[in-house]
N, C-alpha and C positions, 0 to 999 in steps of 0.2 A: 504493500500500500504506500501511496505519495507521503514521504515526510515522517512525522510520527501520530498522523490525525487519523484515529479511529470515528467512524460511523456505526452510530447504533440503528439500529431498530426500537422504536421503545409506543409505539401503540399504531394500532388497525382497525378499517373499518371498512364494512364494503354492503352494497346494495348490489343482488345478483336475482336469476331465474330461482337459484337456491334459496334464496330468504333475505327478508328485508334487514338482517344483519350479519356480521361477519362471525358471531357465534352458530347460527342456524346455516350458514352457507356451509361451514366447513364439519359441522357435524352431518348433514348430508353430504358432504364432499367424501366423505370418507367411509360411509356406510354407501358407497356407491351411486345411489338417487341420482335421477334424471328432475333437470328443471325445462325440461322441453316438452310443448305441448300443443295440439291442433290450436289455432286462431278460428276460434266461432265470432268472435267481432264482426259487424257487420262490414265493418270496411273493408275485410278480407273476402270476400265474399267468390268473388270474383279473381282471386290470386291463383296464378302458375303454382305458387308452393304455397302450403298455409300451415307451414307450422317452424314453431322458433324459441327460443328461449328468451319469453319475454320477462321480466322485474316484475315485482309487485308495485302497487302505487306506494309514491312516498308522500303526498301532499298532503291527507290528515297528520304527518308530523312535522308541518312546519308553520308558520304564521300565518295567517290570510294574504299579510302583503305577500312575502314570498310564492302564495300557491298561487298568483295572479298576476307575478312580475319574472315570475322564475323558468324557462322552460322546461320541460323534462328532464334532460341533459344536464343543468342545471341543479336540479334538485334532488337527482340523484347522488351529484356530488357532493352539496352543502351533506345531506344525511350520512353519505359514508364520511365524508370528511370531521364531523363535529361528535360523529364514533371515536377516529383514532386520537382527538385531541383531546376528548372528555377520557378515554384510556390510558392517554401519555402523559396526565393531568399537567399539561405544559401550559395552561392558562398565564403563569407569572412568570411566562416566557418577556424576554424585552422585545416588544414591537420591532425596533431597528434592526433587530436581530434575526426577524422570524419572517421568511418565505413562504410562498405555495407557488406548485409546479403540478397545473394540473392538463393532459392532453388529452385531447379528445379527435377522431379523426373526423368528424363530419361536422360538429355543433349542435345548434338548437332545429335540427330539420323540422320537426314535429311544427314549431312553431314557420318558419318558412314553407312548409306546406300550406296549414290553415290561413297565414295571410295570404298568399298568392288566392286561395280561392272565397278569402273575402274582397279582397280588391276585382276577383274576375267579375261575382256574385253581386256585390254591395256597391261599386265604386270605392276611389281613394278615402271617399271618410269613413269606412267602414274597418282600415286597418289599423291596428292599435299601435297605442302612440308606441309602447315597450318593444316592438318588433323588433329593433337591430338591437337591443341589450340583450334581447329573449334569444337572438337566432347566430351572434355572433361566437367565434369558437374560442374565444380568451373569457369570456361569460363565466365560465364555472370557475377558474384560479381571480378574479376578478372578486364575483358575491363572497368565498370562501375566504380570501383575504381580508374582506371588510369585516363579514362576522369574526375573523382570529383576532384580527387588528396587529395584521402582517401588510411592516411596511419595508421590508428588506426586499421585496421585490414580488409580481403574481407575473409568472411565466404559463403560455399555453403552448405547448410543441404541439404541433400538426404533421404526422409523419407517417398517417396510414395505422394501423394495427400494428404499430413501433410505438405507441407514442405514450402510450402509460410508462413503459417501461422508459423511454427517455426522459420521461419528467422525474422518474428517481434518478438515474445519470446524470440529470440537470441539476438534482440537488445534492447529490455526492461534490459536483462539481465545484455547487456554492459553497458547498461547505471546505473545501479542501483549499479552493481561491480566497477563505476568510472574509464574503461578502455576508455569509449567516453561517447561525451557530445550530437553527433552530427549522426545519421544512418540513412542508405539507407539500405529500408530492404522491401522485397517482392518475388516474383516467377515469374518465366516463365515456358514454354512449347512449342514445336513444334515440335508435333509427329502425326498430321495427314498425317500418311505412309500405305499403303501400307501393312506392317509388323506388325505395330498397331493395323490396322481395323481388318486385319485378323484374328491374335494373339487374340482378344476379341469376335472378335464373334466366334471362335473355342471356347471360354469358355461358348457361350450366353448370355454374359454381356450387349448386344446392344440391343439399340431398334430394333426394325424392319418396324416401322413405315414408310416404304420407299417414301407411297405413298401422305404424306402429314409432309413432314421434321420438317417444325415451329411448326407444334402441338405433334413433337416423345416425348420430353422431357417432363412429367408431373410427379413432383413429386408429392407425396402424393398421387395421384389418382389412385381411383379403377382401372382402364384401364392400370397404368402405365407395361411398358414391358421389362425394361432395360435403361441404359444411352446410350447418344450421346457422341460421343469423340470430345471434343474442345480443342482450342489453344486460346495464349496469355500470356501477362504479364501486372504482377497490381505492382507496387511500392508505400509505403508511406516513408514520412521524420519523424523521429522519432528524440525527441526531449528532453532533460530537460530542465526543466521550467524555472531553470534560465537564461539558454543559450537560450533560446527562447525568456524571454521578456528584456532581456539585446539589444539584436538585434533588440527588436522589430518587429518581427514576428506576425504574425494572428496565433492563438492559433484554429483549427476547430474542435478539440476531445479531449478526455485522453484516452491512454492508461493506465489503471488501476488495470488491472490484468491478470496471464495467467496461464496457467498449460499446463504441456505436461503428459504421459502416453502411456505405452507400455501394451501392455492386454497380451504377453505370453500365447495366446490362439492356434490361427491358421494363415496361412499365408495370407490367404483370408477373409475367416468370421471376423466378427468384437463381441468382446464380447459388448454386450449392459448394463450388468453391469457398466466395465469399463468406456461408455462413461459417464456413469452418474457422476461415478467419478470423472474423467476428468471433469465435468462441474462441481464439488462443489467444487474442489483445486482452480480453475481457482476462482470460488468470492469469496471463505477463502483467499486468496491471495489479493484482492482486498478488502478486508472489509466488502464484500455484503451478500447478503442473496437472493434466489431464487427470494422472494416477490420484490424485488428492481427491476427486469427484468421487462424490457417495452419490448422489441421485442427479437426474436433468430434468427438468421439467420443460419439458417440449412445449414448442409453439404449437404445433401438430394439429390443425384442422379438420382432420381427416377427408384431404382429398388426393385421388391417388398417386397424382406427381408430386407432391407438394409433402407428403410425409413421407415417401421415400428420399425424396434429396435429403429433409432432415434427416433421416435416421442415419444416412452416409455422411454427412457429419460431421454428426456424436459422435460415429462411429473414428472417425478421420483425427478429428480435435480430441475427443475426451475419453475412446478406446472403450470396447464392447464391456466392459465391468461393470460400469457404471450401470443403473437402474434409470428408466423412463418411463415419467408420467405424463401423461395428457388431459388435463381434467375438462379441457373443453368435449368431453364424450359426456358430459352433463352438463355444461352450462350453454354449449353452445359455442361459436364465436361473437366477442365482446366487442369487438374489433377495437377502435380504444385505449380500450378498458383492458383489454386479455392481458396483456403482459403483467399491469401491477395487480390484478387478480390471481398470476400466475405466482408474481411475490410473493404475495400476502400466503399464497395455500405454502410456499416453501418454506417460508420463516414457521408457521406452522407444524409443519414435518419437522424442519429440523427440531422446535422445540419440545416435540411430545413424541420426537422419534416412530411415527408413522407416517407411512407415505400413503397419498390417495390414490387406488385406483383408476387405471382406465375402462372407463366400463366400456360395455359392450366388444371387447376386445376378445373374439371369438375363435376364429378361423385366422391364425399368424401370416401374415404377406411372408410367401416365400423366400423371398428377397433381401426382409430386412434383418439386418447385424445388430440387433442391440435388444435388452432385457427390458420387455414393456413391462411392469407393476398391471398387475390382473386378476381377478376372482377377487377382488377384496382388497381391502389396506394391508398392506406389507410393512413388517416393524422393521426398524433402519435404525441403526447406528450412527451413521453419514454425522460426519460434522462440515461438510462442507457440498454446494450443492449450487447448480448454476440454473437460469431460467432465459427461457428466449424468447424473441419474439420479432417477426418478421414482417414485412407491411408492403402492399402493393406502393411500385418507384422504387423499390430496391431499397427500402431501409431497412437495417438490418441493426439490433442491439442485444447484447449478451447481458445480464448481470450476474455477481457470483458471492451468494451469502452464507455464513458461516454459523455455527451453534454458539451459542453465548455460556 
């Protein structure tokens, strides 16, 4: 690691298909459960695919003003975000000190749908005044800043299904460049629309899996047929050590290392060189060496080119030992959101030394080189453990967190 600055971990919070908290997400996360489900909405009615990993509502927990200023996307985030901070009780954190780094890769669509078909519907007075605050993608590091009364900075990265996971890289970053002592850093998402569903499966990215939802999403697996689109937001409190055990804080991971990478390839396909790369800057950064890797929590969408390059790798950078999980086989993809929900289930694992399952992982791709975690939660040892996450334009970010 840069210097002598440790990063903690020291509280979590997430809004998921699994449950409107990050206790209920991950004790389903681990008892295997599917948060994926037919869409009976009427708006769906008429959908190519109709079925996804949608969140629950979060707006009876928050103010009136907020459930009327806030978009989805939004208020997903203030809820998982004012989890990991009421956990990390970093309330008498110093403002000047204290960031949020929250990305998102689409923003408020929800609400840029509805105004475009009030403006088509009603005329211009018909669109509400909050629209560009509702629909913009700096909106949720923005409202969350204001409720922490974080004035060190409110970053939103936009980098595709990379970008939760960049917003903790962004704040390792601030932290280690001594800009904050103290971040709020994760993803959100709320685009199951309408325009989304469609928009993917016009490309054949989806599963199809109509006729049995909880078992679409298999990553790894011969049989797999595409991703599910999910929603939610994961938040961690991100921390330096001194300012963590100065307050006396519970320490539950390190952040120890990370990389990002751009592959300069295609706007879709993913180079699977580069991700290899991406995972060996991510433990050159951290100190490590492949061998040191107890488990990987795979990006893994389960579609069939796309979890074979990752598995070659794992395989490549981190060496078939290692154990892989995929828990998007229950949430879905967060797109977002996936990677610091991918954190948050790591730091997890490592601390209660169980790894989540990949559900539905039935029938093993021939092909692939590497120990999927399946039938159940697998006990682990692992003190040390990488997560990834990969994003349509070739973004590419590793993170690499360790047992406290």
């Amino acid at each position: 690691m840069t210097g002598s600055t440790r990063i903690a971990v020291t509280g979590w919070g997430a809004v998921t298909p699994l449950g409107v908290d990050a206790d209920e997400t991950w004790r389903r996360m681990v008892a295997g459960e599917s948060g994926v489900r037919r869409l009976e909405e009427d708006w769906a009615a008429d959908l190519p695919v109709r079925i996804a990993g949608a969140a629950p509502s979060v707006a009876d927990l928050l103010p009136v003003r907020e459930q009327r200023r806030l978009d989805r996307a939004e208020q997903l985030a203030m809820v998982a975000g004012r989890e990991a901070w009421a956990m990390a009780h970093a309330a008498g954190s110093d403002p000047d000190r204290t960031a949020v780094v929250i990305g998102s890769a689409i923003g408020g669509l929800w609400t840029t749908i509805e105004q475009q078909h009030r403006l088509e519907e009603g005329g211009p007075r018909r669109v509400s005044p909050h629209t560009v605050t509702m629909m913009m993608a700096n909106g949720a590091a923005a409202w969350l800043s204001m409720a922490l009364g974080a004035r060190a900075g409110a970053r939103a990265p936009v980098s595709a299904c990379a970008s939760g996971s960049e917003a903790i890289l962004n704040a390792r970053e601030m932290i280690l460049a001594g800009t904050a002592d103290v971040v709020v850093a994760g993803g959100t998402e709320a685009c199951v629309t309408p325009l989304t569903l469609s928009a993917l499966a016009q490309t054949r990215a989806l599963s199809r899996r109509e006729d049995d939802p909880a078992r679409a999403s298999r990553p790894f697996d011969r049989d797999r047929d595409g991703f599910v689109l999910g929603e939610g937001a994961a938040v961690l409190v991100l921390e330096r050590e001194e300012t963590a055990r100065q307050r006396g804080a519970t320490v539950h991971a390190w952040l120890e290392g990370a990389a990002v990478t751009s592959d300069a390839y295609d706007i879709v396909a993913a180079d699977p060189d580069n991700q290899a790369r991406t995972m060996r800057l991510a433990l050159a950064s951290a100190g490590r060496s492949g061998r040191d890797v107890g488990f990987v929590h795979a990006h893994a969408t389960s579609t069939p080119l796309g979890d074979l390059n990752e598995s070659r790798a794992i395989r490549d950078a981190v060496g078939s030992h290692a154990a892989v999980t995929a828990t998007k086989s229950m949430t879905g993809h967060l797109l977002g959101a996936s990677g610091a929900l991918g954190a948050l289930a790591t730091v997890r694992a490592l601390e209660e030394g169980r790894i989540p399952p990949t559900a539905n992982f039935e029938t093993p791709d021939p092909e692939l080189e590497v120990d999927v975690v399946a039938g159940g939660a697998r006990p682990s040892e692992a003190t040390l453990a990488m997560v990834n996450a990969f994003g349509f334009g070739g973004h590419n970010v590793s993170l690499v967190l360790s047992r406290a």
